[in-house]
C-alpha positions as CSV (number, residue, x, y, z in Angstrom):
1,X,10.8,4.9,-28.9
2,X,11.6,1.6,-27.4
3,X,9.5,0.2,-24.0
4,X,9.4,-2.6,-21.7
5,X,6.7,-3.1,-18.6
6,X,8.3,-4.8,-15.4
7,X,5.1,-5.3,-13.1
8,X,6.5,-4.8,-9.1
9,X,5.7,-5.4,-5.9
10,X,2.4,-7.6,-5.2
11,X,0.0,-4.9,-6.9
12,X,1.6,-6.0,-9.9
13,X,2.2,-2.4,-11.1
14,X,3.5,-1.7,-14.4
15,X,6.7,0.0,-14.1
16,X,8.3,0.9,-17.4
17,X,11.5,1.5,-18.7
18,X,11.2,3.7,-21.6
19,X,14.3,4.1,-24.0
20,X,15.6,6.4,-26.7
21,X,17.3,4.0,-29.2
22,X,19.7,6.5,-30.8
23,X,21.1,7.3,-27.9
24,X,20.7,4.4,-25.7
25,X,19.0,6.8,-22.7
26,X,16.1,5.6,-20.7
27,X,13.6,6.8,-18.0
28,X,11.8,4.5,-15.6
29,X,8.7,5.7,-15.1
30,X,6.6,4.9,-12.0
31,X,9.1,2.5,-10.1
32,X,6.8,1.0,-7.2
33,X,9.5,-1.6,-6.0
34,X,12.3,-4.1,-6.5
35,X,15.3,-2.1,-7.6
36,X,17.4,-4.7,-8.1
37,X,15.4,-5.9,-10.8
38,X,14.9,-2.5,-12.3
39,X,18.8,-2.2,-12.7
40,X,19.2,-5.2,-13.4
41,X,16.8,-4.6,-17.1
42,X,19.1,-1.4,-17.9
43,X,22.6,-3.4,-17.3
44,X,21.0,-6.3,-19.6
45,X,19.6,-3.6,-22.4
46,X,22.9,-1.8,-22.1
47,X,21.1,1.2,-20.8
48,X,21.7,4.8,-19.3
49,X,19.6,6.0,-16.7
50,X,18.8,9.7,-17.5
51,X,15.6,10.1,-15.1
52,X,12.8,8.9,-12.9
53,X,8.9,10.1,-13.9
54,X,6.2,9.7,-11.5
55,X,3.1,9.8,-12.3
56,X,1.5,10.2,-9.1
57,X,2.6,10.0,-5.3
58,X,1.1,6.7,-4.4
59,X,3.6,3.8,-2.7
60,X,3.1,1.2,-5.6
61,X,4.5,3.4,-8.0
62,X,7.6,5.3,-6.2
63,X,8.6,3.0,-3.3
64,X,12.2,2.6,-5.1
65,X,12.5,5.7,-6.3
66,X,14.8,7.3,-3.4
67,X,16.9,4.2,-3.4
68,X,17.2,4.3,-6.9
69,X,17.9,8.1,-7.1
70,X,20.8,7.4,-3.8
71,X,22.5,5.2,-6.1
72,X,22.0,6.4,-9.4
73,X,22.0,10.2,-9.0
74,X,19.0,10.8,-11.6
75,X,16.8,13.5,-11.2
76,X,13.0,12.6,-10.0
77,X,10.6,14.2,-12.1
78,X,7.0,13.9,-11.6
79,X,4.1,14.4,-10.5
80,X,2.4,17.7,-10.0
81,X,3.1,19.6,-6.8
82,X,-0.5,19.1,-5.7
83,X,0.7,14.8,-5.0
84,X,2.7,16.4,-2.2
85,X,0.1,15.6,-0.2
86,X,1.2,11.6,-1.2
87,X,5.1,11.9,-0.9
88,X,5.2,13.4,2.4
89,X,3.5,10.4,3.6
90,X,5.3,7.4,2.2
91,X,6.0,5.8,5.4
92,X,1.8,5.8,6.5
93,X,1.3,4.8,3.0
94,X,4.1,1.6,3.5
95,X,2.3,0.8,7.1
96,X,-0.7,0.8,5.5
97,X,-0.2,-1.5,2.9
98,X,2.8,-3.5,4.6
99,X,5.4,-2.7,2.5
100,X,9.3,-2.1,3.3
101,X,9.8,1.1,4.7
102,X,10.5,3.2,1.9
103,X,14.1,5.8,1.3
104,X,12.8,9.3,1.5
105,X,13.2,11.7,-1.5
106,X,11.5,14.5,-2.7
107,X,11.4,15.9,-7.0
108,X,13.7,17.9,-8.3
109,X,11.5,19.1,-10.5
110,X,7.3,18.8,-10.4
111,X,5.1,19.0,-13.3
112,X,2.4,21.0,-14.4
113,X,-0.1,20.7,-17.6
114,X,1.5,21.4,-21.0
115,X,5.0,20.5,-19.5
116,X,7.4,18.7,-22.1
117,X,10.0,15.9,-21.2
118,X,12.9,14.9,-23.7
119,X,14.5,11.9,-23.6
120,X,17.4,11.6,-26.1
121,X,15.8,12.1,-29.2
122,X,12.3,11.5,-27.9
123,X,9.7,14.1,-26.5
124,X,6.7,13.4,-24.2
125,X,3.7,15.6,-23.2
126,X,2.4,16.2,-20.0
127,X,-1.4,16.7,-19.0
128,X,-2.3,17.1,-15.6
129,X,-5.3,14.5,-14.6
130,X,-6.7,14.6,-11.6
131,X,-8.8,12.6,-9.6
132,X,-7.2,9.4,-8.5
133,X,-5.2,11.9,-7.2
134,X,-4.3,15.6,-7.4
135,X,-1.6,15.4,-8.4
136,X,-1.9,12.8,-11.2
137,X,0.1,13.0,-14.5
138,X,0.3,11.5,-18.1
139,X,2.9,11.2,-20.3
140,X,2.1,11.4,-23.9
141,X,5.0,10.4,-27.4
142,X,3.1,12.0,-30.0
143,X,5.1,10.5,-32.4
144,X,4.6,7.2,-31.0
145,X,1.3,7.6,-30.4
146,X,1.5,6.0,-26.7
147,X,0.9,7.3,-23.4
148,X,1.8,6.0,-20.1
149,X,-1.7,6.9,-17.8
150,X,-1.2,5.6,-14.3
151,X,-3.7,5.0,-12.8
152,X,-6.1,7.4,-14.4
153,X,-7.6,5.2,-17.0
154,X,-6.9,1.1,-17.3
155,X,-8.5,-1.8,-19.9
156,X,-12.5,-1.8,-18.8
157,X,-12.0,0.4,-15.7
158,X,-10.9,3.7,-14.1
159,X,-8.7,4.5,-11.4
160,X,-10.2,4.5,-7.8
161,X,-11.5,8.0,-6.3
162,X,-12.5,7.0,-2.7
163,X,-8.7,7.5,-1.6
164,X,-8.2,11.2,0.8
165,X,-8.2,13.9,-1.7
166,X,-10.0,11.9,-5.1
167,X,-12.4,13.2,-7.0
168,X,-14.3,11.0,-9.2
169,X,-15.8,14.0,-11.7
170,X,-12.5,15.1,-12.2
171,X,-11.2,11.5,-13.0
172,X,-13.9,11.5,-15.3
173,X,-13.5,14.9,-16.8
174,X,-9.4,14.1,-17.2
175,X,-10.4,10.9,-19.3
176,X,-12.8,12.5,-21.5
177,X,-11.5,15.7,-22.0
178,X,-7.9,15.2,-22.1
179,X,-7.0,11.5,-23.0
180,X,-9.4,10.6,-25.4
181,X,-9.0,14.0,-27.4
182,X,-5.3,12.6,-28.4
183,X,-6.9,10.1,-30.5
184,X,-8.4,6.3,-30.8
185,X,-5.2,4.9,-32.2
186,X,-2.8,5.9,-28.8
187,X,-2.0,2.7,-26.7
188,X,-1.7,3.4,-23.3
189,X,0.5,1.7,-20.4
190,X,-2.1,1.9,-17.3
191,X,-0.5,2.1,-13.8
192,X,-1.9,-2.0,-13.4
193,X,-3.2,-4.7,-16.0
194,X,-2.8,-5.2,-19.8
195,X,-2.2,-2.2,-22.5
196,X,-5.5,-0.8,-24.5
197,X,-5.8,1.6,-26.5
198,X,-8.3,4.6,-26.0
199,X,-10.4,3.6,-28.8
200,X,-11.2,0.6,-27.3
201,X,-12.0,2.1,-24.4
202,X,-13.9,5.2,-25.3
203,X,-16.1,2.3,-27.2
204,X,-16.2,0.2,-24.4
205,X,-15.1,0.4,-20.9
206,X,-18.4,0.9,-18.8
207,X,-17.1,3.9,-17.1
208,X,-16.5,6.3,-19.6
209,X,-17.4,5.2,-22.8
210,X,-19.5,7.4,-25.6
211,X,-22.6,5.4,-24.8
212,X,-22.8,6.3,-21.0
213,X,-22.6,9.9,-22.0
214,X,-24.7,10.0,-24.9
């Protein structure tokens, strides 16, 4: 599994581009903004688009997918139904925040927990983590032992709650009981921010380390 993180728009969010290098077929996971540069990486890596994966429904992380999925014709994949509540309001969201009014599209296909993705050659998990949103997914490469989180979990933080339908107990519950049962050796792409792994965070990021919860 190959990867490369192209921060967007002026959150800085990490959109990746996620590769199978047998077969030269790649995902973009999470793309906030700036298509132009975001086709502009798969032309340069000699690149296929096969799919767009959201983890979640919020504006920094699928303003370009409709544009993208216009021009390309990829399937959108991602998140769980329950971020409906998100998509259906990307032009409030874009108001809010002042960004470009958005091109409408809706998943062909949501996601629930224990879903699998392939990619090429390549397989990724899904687990259902609520609490930023509802909706929120991960994806997890076993094999690579790497997961791209969102904004569930970053380096010395968690992902805010005080958003309409959060829920900071179920953030909580999603890191401890899902992500850090994969294992202290998987790095992890956060939605903003530099990679960690959840090791280092299970040891010390304030929120949810062992040592708050005894």
């Amino acid at each position: 599994m190959e990867f490369t993180l192209l921060p967007v728009t002026p959150f800085a969010q990490n959109c990746t581009l996620v590769w199978c290098p047998e077969t030269r077929k790649a995902a973009v996971i999470d793309p906030g903004g700036e298509p132009e540069r975001i086709l502009a990486e798969l032309a340069k890596r000699d690149l296929e688009l096969d799919a767009i994966w959201l983890t979640h429904g919020h504006l920094d992380h699928v303003g370009a997918t409709g544009e993208l999925k216009a021009r390309l014709g990829v399937p959108v994949i991602g998140p769980h139904q329950a971020d409906d509540f998100w998509l259906s309001r990307l032009d409030e969201q874009a108001r809010m925040f002042g960004f470009p009014d958005p091109v409408a599209f809706s998943p062909d296909r949501y996601l629930d927990d224990g879903d699998t993705l392939t990619l090429g050659t390549l397989r990724f998990e899904v687990l259902h983590c609520p609490g930023h949103t509802p909706g929120h997914v991960v994806l997890f490469n076993r094999e690579a032992r790497w997961a791209q989180v969102g904004d569930v979990l970053f380096k010395g933080s968690i992902g805010r709650t005080d958003f309409p339908m959060g829920n900071h107990q179920q953030q909580l519950d999603a890191i401890r009981n899902k992500l850090f049962l994969l294992g202290d050796d998987v790095r992890f792409v956060p939605g903003h921010g530099p990679m960690s792994t959840l090791g280092e965070e299970r040891r010390t990021n304030p929120f949810v380390a062992d040592s708050r919860f005894g």
